[in-house]
TIBAMI-773541 format. One record per residue: residue in three letters; residue number from 1; x, y, z of N, C-alpha, C, O, CB in turn. Coordinates in steps of 0.05 Angstrom, whole numbers. Atoms other than C-alpha are relative to their C-alpha. Glycine has a CB too. Example, Ala and Ser with C-alpha at 12.3 -4.5 7.8 and 13.67 -1.06 7.14 Angstrom:
BEGIN
<"ALA", 1, <18, -24, 0>, <246, -90, 156>, <18, 24, 0>, <39, 24, 13>, <-20, 1, 25>>
<"SER", 2, <-16, -24, -1>, <273, -21, 143>, <-15, 22, 14>, <-5, 44, 18>, <9, 9, -29>>
***
This chain:
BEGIN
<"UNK", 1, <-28, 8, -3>, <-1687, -924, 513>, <6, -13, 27>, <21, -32, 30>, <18, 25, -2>>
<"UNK", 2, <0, 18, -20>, <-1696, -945, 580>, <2, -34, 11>, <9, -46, 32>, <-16, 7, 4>>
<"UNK", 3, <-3, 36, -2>, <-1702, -1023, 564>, <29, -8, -13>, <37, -31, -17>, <-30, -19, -22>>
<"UNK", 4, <-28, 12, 12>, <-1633, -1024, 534>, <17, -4, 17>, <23, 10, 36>, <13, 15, -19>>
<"UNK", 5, <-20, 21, -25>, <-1585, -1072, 568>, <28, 4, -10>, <41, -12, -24>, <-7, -41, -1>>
<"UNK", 6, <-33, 6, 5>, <-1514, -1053, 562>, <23, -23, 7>, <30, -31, 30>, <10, 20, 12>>
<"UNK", 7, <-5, 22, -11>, <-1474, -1108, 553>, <38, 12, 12>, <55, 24, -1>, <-5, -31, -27>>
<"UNK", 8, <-32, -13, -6>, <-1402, -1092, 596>, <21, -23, 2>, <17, -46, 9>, <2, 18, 31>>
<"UNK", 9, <-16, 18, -3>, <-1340, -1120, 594>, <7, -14, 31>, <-2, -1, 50>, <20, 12, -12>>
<"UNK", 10, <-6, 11, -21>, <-1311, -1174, 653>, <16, 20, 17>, <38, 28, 8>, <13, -23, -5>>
<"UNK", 11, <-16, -2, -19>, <-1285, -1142, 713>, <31, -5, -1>, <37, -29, -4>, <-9, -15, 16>>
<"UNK", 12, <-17, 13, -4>, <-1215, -1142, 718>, <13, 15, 29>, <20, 39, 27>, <15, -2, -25>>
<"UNK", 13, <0, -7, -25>, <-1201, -1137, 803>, <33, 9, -8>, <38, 33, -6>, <-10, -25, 26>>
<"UNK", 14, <-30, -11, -8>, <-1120, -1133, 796>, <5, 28, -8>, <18, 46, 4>, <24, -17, -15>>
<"UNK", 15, <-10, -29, 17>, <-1120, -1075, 748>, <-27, 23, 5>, <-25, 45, -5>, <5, -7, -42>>
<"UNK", 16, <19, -14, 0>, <-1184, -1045, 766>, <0, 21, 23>, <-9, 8, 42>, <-19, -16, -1>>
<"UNK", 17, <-8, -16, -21>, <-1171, -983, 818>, <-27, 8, 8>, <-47, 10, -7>, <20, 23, -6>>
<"UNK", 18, <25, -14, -2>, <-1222, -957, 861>, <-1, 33, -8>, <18, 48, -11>, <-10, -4, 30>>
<"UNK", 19, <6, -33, 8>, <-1252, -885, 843>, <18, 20, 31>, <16, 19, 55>, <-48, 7, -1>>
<"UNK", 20, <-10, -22, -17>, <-1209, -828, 874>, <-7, 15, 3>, <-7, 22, -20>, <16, 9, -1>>
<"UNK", 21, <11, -19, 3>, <-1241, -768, 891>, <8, 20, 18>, <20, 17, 39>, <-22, -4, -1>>
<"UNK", 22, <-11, -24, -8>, <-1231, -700, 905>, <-17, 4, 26>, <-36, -10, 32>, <-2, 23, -23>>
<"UNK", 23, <16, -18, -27>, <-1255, -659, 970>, <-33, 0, -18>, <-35, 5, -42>, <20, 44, 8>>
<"UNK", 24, <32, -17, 7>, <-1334, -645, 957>, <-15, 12, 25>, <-38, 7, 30>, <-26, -23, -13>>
<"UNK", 25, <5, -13, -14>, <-1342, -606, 1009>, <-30, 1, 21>, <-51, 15, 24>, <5, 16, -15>>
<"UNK", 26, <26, 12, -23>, <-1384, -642, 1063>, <-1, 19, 16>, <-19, 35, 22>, <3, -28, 18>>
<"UNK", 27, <6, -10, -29>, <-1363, -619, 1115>, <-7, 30, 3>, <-22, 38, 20>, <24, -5, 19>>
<"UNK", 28, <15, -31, 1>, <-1373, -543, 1100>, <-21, 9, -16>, <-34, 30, -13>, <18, 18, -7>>
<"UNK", 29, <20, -12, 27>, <-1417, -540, 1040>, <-24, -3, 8>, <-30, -19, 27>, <1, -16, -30>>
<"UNK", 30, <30, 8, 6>, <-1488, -538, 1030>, <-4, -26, -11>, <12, -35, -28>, <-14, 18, -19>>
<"UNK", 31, <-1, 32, 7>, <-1519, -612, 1026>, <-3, 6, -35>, <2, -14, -50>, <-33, -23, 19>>
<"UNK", 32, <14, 5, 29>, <-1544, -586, 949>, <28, 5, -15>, <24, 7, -39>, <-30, 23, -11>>
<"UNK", 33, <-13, -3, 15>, <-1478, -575, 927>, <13, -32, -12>, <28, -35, -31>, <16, 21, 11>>
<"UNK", 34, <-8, 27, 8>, <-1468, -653, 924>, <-4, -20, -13>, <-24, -32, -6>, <0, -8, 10>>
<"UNK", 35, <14, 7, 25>, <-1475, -692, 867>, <-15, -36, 13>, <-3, -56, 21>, <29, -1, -33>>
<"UNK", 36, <12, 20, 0>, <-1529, -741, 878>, <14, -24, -4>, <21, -42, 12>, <-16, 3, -14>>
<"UNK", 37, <-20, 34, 18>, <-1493, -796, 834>, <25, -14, 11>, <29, -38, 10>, <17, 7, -34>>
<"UNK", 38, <-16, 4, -14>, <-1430, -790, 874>, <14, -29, 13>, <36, -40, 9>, <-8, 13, 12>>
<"UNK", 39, <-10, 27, -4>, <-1435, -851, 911>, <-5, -21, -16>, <13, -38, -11>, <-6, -8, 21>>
<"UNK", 40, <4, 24, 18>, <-1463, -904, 857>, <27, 4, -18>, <39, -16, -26>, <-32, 1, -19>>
<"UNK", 41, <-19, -2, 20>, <-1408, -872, 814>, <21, -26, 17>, <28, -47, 7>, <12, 35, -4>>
<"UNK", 42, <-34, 3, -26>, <-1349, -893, 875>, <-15, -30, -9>, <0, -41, -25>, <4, 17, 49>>
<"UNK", 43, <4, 24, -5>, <-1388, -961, 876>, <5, -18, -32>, <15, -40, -36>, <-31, 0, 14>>
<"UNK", 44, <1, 14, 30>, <-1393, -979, 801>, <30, 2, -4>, <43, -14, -17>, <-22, 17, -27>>
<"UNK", 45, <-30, 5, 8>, <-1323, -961, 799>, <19, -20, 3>, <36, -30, -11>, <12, 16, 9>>
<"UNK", 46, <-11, 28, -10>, <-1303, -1012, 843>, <-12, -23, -6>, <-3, -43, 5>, <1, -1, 27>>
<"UNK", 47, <9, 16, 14>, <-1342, -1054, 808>, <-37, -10, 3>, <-43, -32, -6>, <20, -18, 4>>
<"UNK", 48, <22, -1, -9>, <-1415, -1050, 829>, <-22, -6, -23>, <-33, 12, -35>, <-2, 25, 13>>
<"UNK", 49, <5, -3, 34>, <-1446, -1077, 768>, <-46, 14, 9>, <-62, 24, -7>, <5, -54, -25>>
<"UNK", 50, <21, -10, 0>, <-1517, -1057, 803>, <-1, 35, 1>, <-19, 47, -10>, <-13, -13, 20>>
<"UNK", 51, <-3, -23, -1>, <-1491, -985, 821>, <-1, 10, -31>, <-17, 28, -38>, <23, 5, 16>>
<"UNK", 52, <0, -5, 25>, <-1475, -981, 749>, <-27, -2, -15>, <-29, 12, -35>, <18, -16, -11>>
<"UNK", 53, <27, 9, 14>, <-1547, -1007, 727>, <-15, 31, 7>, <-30, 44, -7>, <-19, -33, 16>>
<"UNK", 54, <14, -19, -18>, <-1569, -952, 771>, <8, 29, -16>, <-7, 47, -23>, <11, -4, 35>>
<"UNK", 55, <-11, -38, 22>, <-1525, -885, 731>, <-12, -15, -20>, <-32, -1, -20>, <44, 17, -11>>
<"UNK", 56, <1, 13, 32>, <-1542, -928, 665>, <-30, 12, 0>, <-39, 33, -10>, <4, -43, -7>>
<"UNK", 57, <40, -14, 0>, <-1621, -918, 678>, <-2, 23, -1>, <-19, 33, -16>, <-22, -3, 26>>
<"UNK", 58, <8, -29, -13>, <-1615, -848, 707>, <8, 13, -30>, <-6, 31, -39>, <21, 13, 35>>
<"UNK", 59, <-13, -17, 25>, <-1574, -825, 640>, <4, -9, -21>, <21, 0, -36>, <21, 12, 2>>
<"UNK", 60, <2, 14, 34>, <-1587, -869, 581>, <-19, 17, -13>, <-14, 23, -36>, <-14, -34, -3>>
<"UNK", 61, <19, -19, 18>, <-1647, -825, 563>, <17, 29, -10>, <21, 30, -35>, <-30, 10, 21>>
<"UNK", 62, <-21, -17, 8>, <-1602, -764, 556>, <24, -1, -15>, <33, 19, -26>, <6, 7, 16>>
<"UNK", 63, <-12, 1, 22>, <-1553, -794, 518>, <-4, -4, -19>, <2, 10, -38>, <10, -6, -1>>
<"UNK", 64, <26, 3, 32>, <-1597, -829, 467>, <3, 21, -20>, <13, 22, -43>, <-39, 4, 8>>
<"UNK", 65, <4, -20, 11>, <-1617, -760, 459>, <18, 15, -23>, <15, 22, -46>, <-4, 12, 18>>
<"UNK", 66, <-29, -16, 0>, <-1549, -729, 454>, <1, -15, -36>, <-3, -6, -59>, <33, -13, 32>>
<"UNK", 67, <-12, 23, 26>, <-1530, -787, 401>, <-20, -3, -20>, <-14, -1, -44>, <6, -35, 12>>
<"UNK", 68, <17, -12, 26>, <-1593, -781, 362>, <12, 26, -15>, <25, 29, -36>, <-31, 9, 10>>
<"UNK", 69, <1, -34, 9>, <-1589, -705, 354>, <27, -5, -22>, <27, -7, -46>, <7, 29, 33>>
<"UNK", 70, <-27, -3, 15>, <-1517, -709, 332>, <10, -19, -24>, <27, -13, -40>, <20, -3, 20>>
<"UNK", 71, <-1, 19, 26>, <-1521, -773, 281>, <-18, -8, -14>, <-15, -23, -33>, <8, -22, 4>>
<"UNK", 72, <27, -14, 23>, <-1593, -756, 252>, <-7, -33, 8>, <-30, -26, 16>, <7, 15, -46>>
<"UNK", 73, <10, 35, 3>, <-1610, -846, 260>, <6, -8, 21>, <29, -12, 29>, <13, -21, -22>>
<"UNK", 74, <7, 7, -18>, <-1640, -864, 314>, <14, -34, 3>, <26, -43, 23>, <-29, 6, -1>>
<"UNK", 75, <-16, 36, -4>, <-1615, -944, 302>, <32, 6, -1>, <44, -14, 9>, <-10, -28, -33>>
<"UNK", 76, <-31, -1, -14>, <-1539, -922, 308>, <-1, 13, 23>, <17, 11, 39>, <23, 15, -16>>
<"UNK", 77, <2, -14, -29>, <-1566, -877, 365>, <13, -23, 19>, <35, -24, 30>, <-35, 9, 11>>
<"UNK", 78, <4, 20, -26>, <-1582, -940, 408>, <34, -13, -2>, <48, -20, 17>, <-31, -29, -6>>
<"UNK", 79, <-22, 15, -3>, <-1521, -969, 380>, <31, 17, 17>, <45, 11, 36>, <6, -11, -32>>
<"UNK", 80, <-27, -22, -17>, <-1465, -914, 401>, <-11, 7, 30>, <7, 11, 45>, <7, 37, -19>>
<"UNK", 81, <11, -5, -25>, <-1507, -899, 464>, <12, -33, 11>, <20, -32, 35>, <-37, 8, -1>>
<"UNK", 82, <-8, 21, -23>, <-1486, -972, 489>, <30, 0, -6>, <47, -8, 11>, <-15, -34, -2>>
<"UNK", 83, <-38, -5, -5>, <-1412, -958, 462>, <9, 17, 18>, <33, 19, 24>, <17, 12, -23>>
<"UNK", 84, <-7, -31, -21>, <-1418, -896, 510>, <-1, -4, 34>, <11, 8, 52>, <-29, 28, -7>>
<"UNK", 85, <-6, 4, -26>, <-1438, -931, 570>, <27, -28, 6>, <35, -34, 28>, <-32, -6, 15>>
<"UNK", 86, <-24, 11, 1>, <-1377, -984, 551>, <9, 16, 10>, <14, 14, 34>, <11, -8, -20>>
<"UNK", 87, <-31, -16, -10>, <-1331, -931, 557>, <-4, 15, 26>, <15, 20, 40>, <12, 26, -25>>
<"UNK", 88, <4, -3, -31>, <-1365, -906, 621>, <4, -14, 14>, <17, -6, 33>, <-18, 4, 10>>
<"UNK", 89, <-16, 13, -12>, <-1356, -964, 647>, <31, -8, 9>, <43, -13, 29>, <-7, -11, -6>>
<"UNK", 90, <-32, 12, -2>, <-1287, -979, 629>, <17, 33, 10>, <41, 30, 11>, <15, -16, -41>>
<"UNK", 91, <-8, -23, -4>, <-1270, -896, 650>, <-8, 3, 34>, <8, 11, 50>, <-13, 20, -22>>
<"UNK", 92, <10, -6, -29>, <-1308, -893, 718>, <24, 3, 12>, <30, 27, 17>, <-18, -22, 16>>
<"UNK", 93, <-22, -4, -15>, <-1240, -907, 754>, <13, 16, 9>, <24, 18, 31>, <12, -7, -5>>
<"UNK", 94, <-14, -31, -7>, <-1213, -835, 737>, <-14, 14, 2>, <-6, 38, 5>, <17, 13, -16>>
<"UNK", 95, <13, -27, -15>, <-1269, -800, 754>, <13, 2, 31>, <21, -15, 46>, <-38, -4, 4>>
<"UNK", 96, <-13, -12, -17>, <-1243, -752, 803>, <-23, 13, 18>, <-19, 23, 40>, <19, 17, -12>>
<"UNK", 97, <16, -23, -14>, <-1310, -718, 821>, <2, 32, -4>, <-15, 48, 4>, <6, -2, 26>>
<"UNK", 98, <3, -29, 8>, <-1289, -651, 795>, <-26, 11, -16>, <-31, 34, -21>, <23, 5, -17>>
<"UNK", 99, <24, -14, 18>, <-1353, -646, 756>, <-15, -24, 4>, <-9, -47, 8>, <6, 11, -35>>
<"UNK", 100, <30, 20, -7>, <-1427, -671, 765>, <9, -21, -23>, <19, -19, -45>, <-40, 19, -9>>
<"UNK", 101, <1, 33, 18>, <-1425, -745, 738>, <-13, 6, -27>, <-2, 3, -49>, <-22, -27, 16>>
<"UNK", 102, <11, -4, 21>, <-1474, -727, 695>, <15, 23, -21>, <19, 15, -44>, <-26, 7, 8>>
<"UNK", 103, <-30, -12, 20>, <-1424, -673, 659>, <21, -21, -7>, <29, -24, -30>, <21, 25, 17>>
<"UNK", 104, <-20, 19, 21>, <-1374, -727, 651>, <-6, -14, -23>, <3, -15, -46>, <11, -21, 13>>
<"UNK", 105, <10, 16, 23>, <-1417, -774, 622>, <-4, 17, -32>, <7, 10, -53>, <-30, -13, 11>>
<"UNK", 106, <4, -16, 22>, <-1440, -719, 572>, <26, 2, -20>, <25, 1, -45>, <-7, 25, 11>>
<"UNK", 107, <-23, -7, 16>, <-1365, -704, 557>, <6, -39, -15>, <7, -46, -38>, <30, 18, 27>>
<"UNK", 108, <-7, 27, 17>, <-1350, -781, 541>, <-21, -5, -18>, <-14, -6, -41>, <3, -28, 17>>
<"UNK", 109, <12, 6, 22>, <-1411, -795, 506>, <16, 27, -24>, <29, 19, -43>, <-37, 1, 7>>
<"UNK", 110, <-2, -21, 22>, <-1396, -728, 462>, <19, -13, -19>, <14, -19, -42>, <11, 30, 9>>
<"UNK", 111, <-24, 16, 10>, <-1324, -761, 450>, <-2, -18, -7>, <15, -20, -25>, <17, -5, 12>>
<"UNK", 112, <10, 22, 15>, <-1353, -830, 431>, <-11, 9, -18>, <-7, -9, -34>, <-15, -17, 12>>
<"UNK", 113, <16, 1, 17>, <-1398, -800, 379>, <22, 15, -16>, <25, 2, -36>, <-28, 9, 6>>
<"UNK", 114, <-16, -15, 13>, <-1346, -751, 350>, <21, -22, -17>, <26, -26, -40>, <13, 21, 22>>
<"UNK", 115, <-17, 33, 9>, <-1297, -820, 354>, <-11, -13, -30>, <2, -18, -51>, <-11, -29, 28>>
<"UNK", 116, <13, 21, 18>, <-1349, -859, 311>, <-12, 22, -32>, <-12, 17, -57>, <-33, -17, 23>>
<"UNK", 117, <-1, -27, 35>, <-1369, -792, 258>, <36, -8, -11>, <42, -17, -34>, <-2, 57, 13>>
<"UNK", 118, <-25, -2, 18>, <-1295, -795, 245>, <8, -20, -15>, <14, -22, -39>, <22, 6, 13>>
<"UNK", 119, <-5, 30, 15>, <-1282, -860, 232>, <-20, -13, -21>, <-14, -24, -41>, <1, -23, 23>>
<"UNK", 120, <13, 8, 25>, <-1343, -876, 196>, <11, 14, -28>, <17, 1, -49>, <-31, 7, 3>>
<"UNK", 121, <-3, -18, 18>, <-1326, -808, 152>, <23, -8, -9>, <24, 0, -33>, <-1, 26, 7>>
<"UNK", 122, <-23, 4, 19>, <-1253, -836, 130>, <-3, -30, -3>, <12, -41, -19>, <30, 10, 12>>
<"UNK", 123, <5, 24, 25>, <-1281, -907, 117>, <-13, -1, -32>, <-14, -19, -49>, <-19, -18, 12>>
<"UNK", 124, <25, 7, 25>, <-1329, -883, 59>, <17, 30, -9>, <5, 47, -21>, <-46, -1, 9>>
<"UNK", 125, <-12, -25, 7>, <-1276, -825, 50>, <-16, 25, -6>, <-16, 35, -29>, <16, -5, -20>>
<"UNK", 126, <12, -20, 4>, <-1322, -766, 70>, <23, 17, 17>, <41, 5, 29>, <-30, -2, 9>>
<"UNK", 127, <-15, -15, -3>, <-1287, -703, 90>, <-19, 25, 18>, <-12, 48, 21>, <13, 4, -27>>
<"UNK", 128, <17, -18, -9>, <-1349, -672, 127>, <7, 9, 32>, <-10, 25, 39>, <-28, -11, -4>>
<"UNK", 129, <-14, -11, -21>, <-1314, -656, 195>, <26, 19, -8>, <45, 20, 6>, <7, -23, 17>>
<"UNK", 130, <-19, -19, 1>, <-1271, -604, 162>, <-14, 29, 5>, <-36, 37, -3>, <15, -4, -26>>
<"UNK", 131, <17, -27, 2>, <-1281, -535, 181>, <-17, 8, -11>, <-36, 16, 2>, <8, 16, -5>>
<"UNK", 132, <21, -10, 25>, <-1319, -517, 116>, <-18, -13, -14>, <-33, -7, -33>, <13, 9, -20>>
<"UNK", 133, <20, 10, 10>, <-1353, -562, 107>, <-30, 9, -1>, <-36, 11, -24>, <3, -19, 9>>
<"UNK", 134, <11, -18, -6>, <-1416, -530, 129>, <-15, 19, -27>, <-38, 25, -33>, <19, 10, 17>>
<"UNK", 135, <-3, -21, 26>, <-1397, -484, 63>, <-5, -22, -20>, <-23, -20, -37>, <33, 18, -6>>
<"UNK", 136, <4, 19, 17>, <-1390, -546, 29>, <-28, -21, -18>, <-36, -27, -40>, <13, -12, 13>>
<"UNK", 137, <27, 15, 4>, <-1452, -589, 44>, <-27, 15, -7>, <-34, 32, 9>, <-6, -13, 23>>
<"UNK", 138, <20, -13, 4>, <-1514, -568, 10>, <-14, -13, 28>, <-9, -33, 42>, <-12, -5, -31>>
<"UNK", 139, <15, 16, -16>, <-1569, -567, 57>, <-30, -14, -1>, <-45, -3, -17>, <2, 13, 18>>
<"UNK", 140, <11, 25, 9>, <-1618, -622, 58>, <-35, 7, -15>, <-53, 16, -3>, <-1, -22, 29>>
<"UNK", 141, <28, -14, 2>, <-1682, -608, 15>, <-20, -14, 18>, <-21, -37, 27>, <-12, -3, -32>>
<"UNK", 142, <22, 6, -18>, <-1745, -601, 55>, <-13, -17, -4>, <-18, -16, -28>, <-15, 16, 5>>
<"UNK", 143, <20, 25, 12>, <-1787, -657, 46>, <-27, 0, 21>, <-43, -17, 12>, <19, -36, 1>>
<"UNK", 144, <21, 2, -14>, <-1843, -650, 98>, <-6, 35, -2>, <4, 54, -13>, <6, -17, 31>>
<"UNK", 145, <26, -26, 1>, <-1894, -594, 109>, <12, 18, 16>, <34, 16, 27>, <-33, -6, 14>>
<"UNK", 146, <4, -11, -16>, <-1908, -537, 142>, <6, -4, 39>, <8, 13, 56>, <-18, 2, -11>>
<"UNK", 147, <13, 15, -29>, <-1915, -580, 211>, <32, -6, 8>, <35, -10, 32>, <-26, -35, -5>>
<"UNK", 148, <-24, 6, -14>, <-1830, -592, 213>, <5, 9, 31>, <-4, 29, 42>, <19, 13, -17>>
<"UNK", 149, <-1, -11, -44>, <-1809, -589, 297>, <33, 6, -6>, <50, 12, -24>, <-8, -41, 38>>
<"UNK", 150, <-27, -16, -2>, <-1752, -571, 315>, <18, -27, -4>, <37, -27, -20>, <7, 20, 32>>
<"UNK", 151, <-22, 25, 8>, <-1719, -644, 316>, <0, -13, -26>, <19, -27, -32>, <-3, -24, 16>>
<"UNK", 152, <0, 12, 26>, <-1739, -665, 247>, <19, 32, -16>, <25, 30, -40>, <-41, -9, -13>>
<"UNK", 153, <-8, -21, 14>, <-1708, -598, 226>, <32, 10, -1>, <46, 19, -19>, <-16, 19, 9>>
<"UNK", 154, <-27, 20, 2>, <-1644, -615, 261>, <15, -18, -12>, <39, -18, -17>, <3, -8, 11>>
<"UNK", 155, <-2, 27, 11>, <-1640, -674, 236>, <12, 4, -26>, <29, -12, -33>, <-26, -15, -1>>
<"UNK", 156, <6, 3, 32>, <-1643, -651, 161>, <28, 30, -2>, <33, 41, -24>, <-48, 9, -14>>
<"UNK", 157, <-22, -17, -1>, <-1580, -596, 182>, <23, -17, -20>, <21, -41, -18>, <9, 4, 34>>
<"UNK", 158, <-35, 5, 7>, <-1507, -612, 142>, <9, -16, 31>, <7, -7, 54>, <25, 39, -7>>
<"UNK", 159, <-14, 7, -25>, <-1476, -661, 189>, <23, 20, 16>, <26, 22, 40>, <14, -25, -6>>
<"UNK", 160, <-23, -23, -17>, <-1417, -607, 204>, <-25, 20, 14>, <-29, 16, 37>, <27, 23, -29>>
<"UNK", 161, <24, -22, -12>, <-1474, -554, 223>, <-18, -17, 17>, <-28, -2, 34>, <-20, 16, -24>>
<"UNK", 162, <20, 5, -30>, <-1521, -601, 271>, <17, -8, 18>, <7, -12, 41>, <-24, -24, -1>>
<"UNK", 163, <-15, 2, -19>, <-1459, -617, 306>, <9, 20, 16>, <16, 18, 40>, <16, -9, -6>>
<"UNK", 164, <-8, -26, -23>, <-1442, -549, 327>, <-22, 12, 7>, <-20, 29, 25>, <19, 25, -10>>
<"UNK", 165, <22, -8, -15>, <-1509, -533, 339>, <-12, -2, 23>, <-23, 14, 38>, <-11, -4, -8>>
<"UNK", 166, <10, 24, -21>, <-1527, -593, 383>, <24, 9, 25>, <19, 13, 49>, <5, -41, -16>>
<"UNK", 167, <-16, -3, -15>, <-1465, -581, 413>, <0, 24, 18>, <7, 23, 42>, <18, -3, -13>>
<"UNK", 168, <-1, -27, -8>, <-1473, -508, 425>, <-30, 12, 18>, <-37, 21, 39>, <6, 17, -28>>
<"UNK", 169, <29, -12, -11>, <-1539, -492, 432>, <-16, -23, 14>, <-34, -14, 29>, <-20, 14, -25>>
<"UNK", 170, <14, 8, -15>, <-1568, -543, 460>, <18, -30, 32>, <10, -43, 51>, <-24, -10, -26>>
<"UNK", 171, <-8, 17, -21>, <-1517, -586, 500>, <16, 19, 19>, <24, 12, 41>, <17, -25, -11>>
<"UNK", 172, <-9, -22, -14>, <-1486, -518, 521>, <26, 1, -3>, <35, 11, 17>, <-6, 1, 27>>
<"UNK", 173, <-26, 3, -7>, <-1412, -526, 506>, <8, 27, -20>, <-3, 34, -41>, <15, -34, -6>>
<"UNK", 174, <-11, -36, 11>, <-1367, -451, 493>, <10, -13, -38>, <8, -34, -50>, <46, 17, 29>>
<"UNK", 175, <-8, 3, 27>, <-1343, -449, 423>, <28, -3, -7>, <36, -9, -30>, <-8, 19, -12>>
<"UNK", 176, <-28, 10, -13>, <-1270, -456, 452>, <1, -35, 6>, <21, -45, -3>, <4, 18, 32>>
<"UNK", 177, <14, 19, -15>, <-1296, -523, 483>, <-8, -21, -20>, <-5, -45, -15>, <-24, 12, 14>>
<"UNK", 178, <7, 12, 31>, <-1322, -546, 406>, <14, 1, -15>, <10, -15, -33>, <-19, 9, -13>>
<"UNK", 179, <-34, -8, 16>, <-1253, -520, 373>, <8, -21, 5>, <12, -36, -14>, <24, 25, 11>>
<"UNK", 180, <-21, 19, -3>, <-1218, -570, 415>, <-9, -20, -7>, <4, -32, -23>, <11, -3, 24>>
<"UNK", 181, <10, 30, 1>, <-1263, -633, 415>, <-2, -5, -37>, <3, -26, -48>, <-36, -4, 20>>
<"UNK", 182, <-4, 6, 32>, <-1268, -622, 333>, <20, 9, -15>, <19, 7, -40>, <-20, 9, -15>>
<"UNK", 183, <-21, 2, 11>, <-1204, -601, 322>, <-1, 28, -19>, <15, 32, -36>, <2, -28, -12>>
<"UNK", 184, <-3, -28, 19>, <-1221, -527, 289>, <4, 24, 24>, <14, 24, 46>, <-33, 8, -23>>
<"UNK", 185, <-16, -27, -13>, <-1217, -454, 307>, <-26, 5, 2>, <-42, -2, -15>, <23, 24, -15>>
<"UNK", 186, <25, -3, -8>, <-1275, -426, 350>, <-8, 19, -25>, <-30, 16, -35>, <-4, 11, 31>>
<"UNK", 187, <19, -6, 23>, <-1284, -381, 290>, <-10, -27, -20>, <-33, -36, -21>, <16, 23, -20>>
<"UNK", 188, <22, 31, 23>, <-1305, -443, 241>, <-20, -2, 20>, <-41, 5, 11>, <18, -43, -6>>
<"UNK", 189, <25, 7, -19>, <-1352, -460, 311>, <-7, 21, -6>, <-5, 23, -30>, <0, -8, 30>>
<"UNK", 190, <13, -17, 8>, <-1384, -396, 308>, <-8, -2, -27>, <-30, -14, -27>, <12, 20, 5>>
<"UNK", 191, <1, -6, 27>, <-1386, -385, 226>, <-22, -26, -4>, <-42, -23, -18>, <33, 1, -18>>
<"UNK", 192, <18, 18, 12>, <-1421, -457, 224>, <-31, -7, 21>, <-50, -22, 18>, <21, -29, -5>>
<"UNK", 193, <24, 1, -26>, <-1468, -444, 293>, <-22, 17, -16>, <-46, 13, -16>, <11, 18, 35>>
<"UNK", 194, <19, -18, 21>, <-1494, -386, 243>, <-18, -10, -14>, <-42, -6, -14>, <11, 12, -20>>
<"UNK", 195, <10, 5, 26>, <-1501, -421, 181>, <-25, -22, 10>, <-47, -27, -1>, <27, -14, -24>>
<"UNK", 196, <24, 15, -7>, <-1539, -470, 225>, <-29, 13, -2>, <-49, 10, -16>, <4, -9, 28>>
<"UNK", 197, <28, -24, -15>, <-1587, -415, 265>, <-11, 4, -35>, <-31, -8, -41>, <16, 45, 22>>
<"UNK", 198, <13, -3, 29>, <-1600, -397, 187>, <-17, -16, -14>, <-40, -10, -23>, <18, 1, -17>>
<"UNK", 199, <10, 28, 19>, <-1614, -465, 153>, <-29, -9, 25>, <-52, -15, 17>, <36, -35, -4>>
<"UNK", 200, <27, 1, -9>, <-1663, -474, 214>, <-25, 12, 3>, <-46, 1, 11>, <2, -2, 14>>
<"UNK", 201, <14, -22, -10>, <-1699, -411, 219>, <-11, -1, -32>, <-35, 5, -33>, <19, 29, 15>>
<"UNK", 202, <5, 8, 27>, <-1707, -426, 137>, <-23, -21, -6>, <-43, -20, -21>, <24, -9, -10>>
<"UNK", 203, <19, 22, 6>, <-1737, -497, 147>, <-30, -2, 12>, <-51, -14, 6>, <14, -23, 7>>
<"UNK", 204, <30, -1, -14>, <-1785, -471, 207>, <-21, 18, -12>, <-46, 19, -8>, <2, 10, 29>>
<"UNK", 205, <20, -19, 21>, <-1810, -422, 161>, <-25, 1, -17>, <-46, 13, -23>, <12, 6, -16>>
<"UNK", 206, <13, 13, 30>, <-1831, -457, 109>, <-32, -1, 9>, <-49, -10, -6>, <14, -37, -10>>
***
């Protein structure tokens, strides 16, 4: 993922603000409480198109990831992974610094990919981001061996169930946290984090 060239939109200087940021606590803190990224962020904000090259490298591999895991096809990966550093780009401005860069980015990519499930799902009128779905979607017959990993096994989850999985268990977010961004009740997150842990613990079996 590393050779992928995000293409960004033009600069616009009148409307473009520099990054505001909160206290980070130089002058009293420990130097490790400070987020590395900090200043390329402040710089890309103001328009630094190399500062920006510079977060893009450091955290394109991690979103890839993110955006694989969560849309099972690696060729829309690459593609929503460069809609994600779009909207990083065009968002930098209101970073505030309240949270490691790398947490923001995480939270916007999440929100770009959630964006693009929804919208694909009411062009081809699927209904699989509803709570129950989960209950709904059979899950996917096994088709490989004994030898399944853990990402081919994801992969082959109910789209409603590798989203709260990915989300939960492996990108770390509360089940309060997954309510809001998908729009249900942390019981549905829980009830479908289960049915996941289940359908995986089923396919590694095999």
């Amino acid at each position: 993922m590393s050779a992928l060239a995000v293409s960004l939109p033009p600069i616009d200087d009148p409307t473009r603000r520099p990054l505001a940021l909160v206290s980070t606590g130089m002058a009293d803190g420990p130097p490790h409480t400070i987020d590395p990224w900090l200043a390329d962020a402040r710089a890309a904000a103001s328009g630094d198109r190399r500062a920006f090259e510079r977060l893009y490298r450091a955290h394109v591999d991690r979103v890839f990831s993110l955006c694989a895991r969560m849309l099972a096809d690696r060729t829309l990966a690459e593609e929503v992974t460069q809609d994600v550093f779009v909207r990083v780009w065009e968002k930098l401005p209101g970073f505030r610094g309240e949270s490691a860069l790398s947490t923001w980015i995480h939270r916007v990519a999440t929100s770009v990919v959630l964006t693009r499930r929804k919208v694909d799902a009411t062009r081809h009128g699927r209904l699989d981001d509803r709570e129950d779905a989960v209950d709904i979607l059979p899950a996917a017959p096994a088709s490989v061996g004994d030898r399944m990993d853990l990402e081919q096994a994801i992969a082959a989850l109910p789209p409603g169930a590798r989203r709260i999985f990915v989300l939960h268990d492996v990108e770390g977010f509360t089940h309060e946290e997954i309510a809001e961004q998908l729009g249900i009740t942390s019981g549905g997150s829980k009830a479908q984090l289960h049915r996941a842990r289940m359908l995986l613990r089923a396919a590694l079996n095999r």
